[in-house]
C-alpha positions as CSV (number, residue, x, y, z in Angstrom):
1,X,33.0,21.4,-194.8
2,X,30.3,23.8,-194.9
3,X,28.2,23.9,-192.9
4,X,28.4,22.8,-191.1
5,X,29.7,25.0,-190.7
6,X,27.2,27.6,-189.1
7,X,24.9,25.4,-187.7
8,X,27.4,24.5,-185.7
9,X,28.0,28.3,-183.6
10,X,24.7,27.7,-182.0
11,X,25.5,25.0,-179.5
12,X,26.5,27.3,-176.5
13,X,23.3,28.7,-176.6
14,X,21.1,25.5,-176.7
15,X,22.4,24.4,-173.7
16,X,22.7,27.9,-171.7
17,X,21.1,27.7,-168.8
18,X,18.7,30.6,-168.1
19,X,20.9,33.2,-169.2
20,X,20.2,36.4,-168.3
21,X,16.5,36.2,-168.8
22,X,16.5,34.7,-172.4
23,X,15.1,31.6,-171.1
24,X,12.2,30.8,-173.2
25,X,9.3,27.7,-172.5
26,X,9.8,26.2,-176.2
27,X,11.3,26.5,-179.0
28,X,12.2,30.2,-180.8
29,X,13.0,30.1,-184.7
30,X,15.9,32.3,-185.6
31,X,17.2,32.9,-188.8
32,X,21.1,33.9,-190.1
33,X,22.2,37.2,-190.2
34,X,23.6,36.8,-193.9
35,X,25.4,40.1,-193.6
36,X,27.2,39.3,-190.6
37,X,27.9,35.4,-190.9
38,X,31.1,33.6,-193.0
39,X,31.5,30.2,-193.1
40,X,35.7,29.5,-194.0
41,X,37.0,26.7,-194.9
42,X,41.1,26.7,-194.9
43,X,43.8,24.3,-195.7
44,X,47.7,24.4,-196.4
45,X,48.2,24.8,-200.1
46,X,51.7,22.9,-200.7
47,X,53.5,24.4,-197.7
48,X,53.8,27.9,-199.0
49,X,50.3,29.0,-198.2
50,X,47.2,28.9,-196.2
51,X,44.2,29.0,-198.5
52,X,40.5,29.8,-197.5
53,X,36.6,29.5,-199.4
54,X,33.8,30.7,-198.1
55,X,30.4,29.5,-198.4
56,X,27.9,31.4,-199.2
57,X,24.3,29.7,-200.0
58,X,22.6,28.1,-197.4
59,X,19.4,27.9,-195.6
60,X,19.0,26.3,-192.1
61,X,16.2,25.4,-189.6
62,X,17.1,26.9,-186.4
63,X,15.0,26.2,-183.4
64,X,16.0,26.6,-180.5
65,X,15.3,26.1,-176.4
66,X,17.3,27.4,-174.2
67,X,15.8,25.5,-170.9
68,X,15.5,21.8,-173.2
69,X,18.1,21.8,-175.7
70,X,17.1,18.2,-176.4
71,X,14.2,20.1,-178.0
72,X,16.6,22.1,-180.4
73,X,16.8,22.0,-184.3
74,X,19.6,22.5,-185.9
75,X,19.9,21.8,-189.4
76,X,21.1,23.3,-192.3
77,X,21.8,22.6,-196.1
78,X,24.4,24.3,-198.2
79,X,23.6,24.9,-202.0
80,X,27.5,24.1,-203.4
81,X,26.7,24.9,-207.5
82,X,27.6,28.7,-207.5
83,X,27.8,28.8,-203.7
84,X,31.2,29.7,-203.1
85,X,33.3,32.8,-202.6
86,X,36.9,32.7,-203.5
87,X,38.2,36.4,-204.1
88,X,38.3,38.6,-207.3
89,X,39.2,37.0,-210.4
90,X,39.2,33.4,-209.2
91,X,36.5,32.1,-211.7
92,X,39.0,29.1,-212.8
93,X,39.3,27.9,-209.2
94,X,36.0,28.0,-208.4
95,X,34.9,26.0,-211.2
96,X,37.5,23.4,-210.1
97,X,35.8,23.0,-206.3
98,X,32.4,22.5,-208.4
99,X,34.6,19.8,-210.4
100,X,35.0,15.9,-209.3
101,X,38.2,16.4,-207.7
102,X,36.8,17.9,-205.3
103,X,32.9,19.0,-204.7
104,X,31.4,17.0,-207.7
105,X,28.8,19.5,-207.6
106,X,27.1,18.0,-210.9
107,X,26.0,14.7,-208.7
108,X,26.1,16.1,-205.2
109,X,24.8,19.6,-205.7
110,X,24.1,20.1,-201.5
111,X,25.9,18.9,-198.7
112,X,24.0,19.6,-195.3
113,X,25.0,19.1,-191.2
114,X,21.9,18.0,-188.8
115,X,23.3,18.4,-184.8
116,X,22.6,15.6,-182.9
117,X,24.3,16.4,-179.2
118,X,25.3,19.5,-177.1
119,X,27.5,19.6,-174.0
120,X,28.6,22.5,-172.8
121,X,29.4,23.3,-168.8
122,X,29.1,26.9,-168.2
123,X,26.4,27.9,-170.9
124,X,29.3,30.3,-172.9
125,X,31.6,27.4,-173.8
126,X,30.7,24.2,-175.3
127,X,30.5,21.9,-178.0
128,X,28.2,20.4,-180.8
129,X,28.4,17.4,-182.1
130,X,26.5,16.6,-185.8
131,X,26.2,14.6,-188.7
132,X,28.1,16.2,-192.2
133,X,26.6,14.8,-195.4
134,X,29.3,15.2,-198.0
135,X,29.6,13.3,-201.6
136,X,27.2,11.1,-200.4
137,X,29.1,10.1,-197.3
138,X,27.8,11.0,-193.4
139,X,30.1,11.3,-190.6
140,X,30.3,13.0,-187.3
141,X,31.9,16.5,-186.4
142,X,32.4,18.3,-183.5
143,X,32.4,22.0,-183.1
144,X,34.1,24.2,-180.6
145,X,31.4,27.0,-179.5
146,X,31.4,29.6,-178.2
147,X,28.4,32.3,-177.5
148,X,29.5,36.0,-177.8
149,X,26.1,37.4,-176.9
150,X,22.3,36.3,-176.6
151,X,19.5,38.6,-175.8
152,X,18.9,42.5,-177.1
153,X,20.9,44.0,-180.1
154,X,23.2,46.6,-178.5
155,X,21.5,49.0,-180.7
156,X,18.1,47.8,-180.5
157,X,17.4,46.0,-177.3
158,X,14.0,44.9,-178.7
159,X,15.7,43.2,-181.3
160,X,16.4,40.1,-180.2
161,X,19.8,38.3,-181.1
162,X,22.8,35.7,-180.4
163,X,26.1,35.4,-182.0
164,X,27.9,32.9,-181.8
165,X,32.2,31.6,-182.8
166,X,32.7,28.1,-183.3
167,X,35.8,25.7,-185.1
168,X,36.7,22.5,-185.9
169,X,39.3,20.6,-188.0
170,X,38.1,17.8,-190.3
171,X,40.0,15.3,-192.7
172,X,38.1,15.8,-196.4
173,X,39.2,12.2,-197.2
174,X,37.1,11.0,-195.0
175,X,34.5,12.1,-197.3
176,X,36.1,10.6,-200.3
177,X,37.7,14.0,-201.3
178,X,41.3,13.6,-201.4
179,X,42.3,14.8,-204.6
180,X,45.8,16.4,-204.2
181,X,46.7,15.0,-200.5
182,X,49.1,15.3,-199.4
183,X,50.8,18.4,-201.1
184,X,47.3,20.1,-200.1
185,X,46.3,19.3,-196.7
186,X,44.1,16.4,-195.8
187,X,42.8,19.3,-192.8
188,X,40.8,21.2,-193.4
189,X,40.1,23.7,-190.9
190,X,36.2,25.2,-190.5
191,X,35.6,28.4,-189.0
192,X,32.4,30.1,-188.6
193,X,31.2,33.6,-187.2
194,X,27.6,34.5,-186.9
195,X,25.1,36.6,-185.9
196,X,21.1,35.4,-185.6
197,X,18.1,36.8,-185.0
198,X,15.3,36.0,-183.6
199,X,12.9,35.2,-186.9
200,X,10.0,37.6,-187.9
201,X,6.4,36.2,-188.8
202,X,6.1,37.7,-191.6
């Protein structure tokens, strides 16, 4: 569910085409803007409520070429053991996603997405396509994506950034998780909002 999650916002940009000068000849690492990026996960919590995690430990390999995307890397892995964020005075909860119902963080402490296609048609709007690794178990998802902005920070215009929307819905059963289903959804629905920036070499 994670990951996926943010990984996933990056697909309008690897296939933009030329946009407004960003066009680069290979290549550019970029790294997650930690203090501007959340990664949601949200269900329906016996039809009285809808329920949301975030994820919050993950590190990612982001390369990307905006004139080849085929030369692209996305690929990021989420640290589950401690990595979630619930709300105040939710410890009980969140020991209980760590638990076998659900995360079984003891024998499957990471979960990681590695994209594999990008379509998009107008270089704003696309999709990505990747592969989730969950307990153990790898199967495609598909983002929505869109790209808010690529190119100069509006403060700092030699800072160079991208941010980037994207959704998707996924079934946890799939992925052998379906403790509780159906009183809490099977769908669960993945939003992600992030901001990147172009990595330093230090």
């Amino acid at each position: 569910m994670k990951t996926v999650f943010a990984a996933a916002s990056l697909a309008a940009f690897l296939t933009a085409p030329m946009m407004s000068g960003a066009a680069l000849a290979e290549p550019v690492a970029y790294e997650f803007d930690r203090t501007h990026t959340a990664i949601r996960a949200t269900w329906d919590h016996l039809g009285l409520s809808r329920q949301s995690i975030y994820f919050t430990d993950y590190e990612g390999v982001l390369l990307l070429d905006l004139e080849e995307p085929a030369n692209s890397t996305v690929d990021v892995t989420f640290n589950l053991a401690g990595g979630f964020w619930v709300g105040a005075n939710q410890g009980d909860f969140e020991a209980h996603l760590e638990h076998s119902d659900l995360f079984h963080v003891e024998e499957f402490p990471t979960a990681r997405f590695v994209a594999t296609a990008f379509e998009t048609e107008d270089g704003e709007t696309g999709t990505m396509t990747g592969d989730l690794t969950l307990l153990g178990q790898t199967h495609p998802v598909t983002l929505d994506v869109t790209l808010n902005h690529a190119g100069g920070h509006p403060f700092n215009a030699d800072r160079q950034v991208a941010g980037f929307s994207a959704s998707t819905t996924i079934l946890r059963s799939q992925w052998g998780m379906d403790f509780a289903v159906p009183a809490v959804s099977d769908e669960i629905d993945i939003s992600i909002e992030t901001e990147l920036s172009v990595a330093s070499d230090e």
